[in-house]
Biotite code that builds the C-alpha atoms (Angstrom):
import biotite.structure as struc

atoms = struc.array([
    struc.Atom([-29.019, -49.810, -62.292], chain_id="A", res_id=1, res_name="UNK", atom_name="CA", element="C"),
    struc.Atom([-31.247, -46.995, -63.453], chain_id="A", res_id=2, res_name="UNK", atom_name="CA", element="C"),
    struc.Atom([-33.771, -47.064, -60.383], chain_id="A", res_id=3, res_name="UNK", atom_name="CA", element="C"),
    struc.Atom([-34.643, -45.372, -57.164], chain_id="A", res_id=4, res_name="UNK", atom_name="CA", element="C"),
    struc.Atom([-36.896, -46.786, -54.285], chain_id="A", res_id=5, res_name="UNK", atom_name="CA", element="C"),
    struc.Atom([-40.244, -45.004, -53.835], chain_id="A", res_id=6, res_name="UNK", atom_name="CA", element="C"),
    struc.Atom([-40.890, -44.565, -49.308], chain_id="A", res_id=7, res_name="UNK", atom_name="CA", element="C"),
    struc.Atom([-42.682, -48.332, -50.216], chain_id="A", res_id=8, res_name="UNK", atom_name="CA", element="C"),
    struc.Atom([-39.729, -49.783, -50.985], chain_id="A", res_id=9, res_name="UNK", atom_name="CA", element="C"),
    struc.Atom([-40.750, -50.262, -54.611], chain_id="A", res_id=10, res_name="UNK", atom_name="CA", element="C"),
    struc.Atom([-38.164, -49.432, -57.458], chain_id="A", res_id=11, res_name="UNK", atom_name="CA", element="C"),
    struc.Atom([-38.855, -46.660, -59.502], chain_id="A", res_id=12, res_name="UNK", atom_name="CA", element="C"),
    struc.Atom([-37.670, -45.367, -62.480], chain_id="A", res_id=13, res_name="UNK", atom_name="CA", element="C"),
    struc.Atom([-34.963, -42.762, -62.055], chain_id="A", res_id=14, res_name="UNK", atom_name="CA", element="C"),
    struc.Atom([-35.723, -39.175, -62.900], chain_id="A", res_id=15, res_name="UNK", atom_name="CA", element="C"),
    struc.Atom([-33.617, -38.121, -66.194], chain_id="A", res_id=16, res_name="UNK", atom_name="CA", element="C"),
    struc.Atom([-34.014, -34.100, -67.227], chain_id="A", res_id=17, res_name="UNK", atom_name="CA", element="C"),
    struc.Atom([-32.457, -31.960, -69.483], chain_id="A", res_id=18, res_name="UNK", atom_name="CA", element="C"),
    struc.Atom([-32.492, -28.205, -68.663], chain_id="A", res_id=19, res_name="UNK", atom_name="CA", element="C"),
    struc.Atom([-31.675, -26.265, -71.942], chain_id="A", res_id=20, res_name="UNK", atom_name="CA", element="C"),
    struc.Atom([-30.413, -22.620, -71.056], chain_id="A", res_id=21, res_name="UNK", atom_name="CA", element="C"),
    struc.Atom([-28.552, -19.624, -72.327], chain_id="A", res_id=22, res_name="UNK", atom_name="CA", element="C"),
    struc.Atom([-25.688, -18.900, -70.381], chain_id="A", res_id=23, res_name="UNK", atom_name="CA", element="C"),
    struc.Atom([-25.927, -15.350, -68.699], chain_id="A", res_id=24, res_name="UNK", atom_name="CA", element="C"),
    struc.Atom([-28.868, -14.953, -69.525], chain_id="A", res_id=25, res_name="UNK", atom_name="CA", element="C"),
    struc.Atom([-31.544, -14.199, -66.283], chain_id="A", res_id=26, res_name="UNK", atom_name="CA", element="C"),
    struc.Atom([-34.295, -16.403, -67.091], chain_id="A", res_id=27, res_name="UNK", atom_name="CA", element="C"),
    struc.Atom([-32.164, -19.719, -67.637], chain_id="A", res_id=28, res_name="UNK", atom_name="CA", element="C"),
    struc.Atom([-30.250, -18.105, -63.928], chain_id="A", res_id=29, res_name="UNK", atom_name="CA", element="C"),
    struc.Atom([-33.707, -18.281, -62.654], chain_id="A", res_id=30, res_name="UNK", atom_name="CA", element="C"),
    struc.Atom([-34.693, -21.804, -64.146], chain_id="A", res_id=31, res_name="UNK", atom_name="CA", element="C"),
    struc.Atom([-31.524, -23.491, -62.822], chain_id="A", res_id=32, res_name="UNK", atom_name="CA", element="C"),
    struc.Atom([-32.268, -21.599, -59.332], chain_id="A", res_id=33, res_name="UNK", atom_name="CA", element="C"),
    struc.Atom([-35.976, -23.205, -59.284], chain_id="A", res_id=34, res_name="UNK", atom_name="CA", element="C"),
    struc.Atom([-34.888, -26.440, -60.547], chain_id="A", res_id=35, res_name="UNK", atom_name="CA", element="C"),
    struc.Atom([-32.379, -27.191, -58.250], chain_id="A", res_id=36, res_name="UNK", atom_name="CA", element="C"),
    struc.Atom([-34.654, -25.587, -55.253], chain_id="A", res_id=37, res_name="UNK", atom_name="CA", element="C"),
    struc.Atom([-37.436, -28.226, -56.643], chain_id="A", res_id=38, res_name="UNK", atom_name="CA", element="C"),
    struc.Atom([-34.763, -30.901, -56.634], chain_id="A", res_id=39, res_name="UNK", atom_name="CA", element="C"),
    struc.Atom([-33.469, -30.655, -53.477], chain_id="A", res_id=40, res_name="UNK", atom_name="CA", element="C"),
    struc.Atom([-36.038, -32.153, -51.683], chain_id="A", res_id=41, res_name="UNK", atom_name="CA", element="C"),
    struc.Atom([-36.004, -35.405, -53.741], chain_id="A", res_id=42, res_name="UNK", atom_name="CA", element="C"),
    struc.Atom([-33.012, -37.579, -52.908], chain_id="A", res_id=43, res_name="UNK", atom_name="CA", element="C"),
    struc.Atom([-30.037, -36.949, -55.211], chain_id="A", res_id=44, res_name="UNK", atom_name="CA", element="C"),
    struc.Atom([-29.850, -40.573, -56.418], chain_id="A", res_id=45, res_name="UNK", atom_name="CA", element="C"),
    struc.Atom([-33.213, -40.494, -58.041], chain_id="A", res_id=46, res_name="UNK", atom_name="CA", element="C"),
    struc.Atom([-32.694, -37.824, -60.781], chain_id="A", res_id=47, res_name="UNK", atom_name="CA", element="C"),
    struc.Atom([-29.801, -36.893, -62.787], chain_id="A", res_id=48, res_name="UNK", atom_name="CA", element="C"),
    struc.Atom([-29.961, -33.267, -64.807], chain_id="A", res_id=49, res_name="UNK", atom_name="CA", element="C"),
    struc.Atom([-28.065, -32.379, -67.949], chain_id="A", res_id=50, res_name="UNK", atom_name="CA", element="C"),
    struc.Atom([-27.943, -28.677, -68.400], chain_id="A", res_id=51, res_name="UNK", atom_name="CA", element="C"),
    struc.Atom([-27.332, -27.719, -72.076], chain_id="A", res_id=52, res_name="UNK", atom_name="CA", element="C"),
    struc.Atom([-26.090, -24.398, -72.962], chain_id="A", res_id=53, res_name="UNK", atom_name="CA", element="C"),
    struc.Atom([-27.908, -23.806, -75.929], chain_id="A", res_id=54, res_name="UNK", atom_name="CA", element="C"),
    struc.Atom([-24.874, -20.851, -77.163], chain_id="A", res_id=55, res_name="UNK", atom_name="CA", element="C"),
    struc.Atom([-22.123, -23.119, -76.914], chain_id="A", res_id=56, res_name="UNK", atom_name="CA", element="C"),
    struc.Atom([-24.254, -26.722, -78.177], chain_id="A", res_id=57, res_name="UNK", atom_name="CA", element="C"),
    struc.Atom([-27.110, -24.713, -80.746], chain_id="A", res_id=58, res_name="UNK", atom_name="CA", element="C"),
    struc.Atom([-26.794, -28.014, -82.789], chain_id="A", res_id=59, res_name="UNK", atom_name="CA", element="C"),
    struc.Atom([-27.746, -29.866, -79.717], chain_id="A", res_id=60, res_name="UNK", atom_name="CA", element="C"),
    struc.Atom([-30.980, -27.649, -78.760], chain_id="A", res_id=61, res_name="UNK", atom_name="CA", element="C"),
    struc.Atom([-32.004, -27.977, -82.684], chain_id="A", res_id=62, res_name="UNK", atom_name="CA", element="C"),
    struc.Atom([-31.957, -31.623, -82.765], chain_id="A", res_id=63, res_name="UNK", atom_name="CA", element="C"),
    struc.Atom([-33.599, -31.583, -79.670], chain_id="A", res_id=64, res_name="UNK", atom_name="CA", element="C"),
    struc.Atom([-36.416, -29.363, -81.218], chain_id="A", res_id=65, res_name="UNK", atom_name="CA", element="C"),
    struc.Atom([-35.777, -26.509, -78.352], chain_id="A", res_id=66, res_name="UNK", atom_name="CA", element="C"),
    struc.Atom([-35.932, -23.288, -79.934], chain_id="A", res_id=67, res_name="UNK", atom_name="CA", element="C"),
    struc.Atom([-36.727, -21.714, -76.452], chain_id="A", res_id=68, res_name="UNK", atom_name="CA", element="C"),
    struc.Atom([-35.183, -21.546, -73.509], chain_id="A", res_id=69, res_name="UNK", atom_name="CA", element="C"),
    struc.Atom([-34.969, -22.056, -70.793], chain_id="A", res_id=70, res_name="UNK", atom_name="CA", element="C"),
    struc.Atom([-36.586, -25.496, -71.294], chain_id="A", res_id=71, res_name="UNK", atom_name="CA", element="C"),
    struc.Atom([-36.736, -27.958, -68.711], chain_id="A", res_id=72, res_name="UNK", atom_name="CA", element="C"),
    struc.Atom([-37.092, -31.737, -70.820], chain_id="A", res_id=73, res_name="UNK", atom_name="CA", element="C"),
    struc.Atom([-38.023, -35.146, -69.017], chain_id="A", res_id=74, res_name="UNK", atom_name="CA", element="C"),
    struc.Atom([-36.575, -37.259, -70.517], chain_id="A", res_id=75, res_name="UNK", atom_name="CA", element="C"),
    struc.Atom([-37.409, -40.380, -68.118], chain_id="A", res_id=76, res_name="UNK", atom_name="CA", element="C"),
    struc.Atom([-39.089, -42.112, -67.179], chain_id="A", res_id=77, res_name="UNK", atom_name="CA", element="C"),
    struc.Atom([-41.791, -41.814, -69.713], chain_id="A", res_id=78, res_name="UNK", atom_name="CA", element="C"),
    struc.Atom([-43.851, -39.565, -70.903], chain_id="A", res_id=79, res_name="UNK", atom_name="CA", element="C"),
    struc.Atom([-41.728, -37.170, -71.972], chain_id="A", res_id=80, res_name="UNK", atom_name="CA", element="C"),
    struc.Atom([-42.678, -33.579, -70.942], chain_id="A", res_id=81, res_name="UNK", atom_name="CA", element="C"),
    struc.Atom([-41.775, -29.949, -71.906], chain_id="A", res_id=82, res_name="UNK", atom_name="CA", element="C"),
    struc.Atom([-41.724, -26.931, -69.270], chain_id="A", res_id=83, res_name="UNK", atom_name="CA", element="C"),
    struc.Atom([-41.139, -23.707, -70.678], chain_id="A", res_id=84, res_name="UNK", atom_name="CA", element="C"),
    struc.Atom([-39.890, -20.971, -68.724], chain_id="A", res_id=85, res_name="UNK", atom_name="CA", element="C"),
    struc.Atom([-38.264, -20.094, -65.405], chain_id="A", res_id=86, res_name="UNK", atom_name="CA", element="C"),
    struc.Atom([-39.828, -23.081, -63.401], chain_id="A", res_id=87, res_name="UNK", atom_name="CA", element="C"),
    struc.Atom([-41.431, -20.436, -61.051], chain_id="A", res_id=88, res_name="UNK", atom_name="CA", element="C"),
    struc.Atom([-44.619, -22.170, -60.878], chain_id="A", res_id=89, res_name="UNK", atom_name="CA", element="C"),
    struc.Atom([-43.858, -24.872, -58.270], chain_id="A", res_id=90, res_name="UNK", atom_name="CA", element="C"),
    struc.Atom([-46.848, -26.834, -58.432], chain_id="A", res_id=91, res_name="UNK", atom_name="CA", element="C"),
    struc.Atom([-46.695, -27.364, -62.462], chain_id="A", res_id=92, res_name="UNK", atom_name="CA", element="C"),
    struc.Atom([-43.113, -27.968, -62.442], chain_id="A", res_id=93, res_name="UNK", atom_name="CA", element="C"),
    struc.Atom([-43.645, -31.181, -59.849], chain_id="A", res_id=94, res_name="UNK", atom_name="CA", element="C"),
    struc.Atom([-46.903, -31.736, -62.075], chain_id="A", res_id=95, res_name="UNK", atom_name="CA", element="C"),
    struc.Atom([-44.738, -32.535, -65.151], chain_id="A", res_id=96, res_name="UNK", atom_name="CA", element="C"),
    struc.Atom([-41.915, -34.153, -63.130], chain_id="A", res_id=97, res_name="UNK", atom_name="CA", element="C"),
    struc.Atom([-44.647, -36.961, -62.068], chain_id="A", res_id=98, res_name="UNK", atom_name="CA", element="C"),
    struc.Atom([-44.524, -35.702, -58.506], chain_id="A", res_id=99, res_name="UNK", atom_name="CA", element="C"),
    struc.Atom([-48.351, -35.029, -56.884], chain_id="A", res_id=100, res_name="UNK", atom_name="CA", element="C"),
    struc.Atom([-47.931, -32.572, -54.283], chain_id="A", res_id=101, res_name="UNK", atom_name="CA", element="C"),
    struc.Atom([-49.727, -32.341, -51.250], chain_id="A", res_id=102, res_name="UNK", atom_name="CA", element="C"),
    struc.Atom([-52.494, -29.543, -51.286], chain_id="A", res_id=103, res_name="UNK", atom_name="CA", element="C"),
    struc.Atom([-53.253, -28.069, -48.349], chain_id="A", res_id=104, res_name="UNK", atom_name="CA", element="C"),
    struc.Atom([-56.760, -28.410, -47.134], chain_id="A", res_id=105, res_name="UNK", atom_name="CA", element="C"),
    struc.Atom([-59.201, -26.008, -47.459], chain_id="A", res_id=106, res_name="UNK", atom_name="CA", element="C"),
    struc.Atom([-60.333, -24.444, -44.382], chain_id="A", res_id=107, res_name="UNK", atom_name="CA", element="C"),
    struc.Atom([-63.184, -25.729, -42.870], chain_id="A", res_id=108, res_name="UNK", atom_name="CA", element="C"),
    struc.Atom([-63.391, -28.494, -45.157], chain_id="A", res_id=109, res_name="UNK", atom_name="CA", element="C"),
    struc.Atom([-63.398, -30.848, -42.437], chain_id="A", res_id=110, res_name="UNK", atom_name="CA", element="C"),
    struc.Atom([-65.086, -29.307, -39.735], chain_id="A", res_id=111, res_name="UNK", atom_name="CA", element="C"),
])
């Protein structure tokens, strides 16, 4: 079964991402850092990652249509999105992973 259970019970689609990197180099280091740091506080049933090393599989990244990296892909569940770069920017990683995260409140904005 390809599902997870949202905190409602509900099933959800399971999370299915592709992280294309360059082994060695410090950026993908970094992305694979921030990704699993973002991932670990989702449970690990809900999401599977494939990291692709883009020296050892270029064929792979080509037919893929990566010709950066590191890329973080979403694969599922649909729509597909793209995040460029070292996944240091939290809030646009969860953005593109479907995930809304909780703002904090600005002050005073309920007093």
């Amino acid at each position: 079964m390809n599902a997870a259970h949202s905190s409602t019970g509900k099933a959800v689609a399971r999370l299915s991402l592709r992280l294309y990197v360059v082994s060695g180099a410090p950026n993908s280091a970094t992305a694979r850092a921030n990704l699993f740091d973002i991932l670990s506080e989702i449970p690990d049933d809900s999401y599977s990652v494939e990291v692709i090393d883009c020296i050892t599989d270029p064929r792979r990244a080509l037919a893929d249509g990566v010709i950066v990296t590191p890329t973080l892909v979403k694969v599922a569940p649909e729509p597909q999105r793209t995040v460029v770069g070292t996944l240091a920017d939290r809030h646009s990683v969860l953005d593109a992973l479907g995930f809304t995260p909780a703002l904090p409140m600005a002050r005073g904005a309920d007093e």
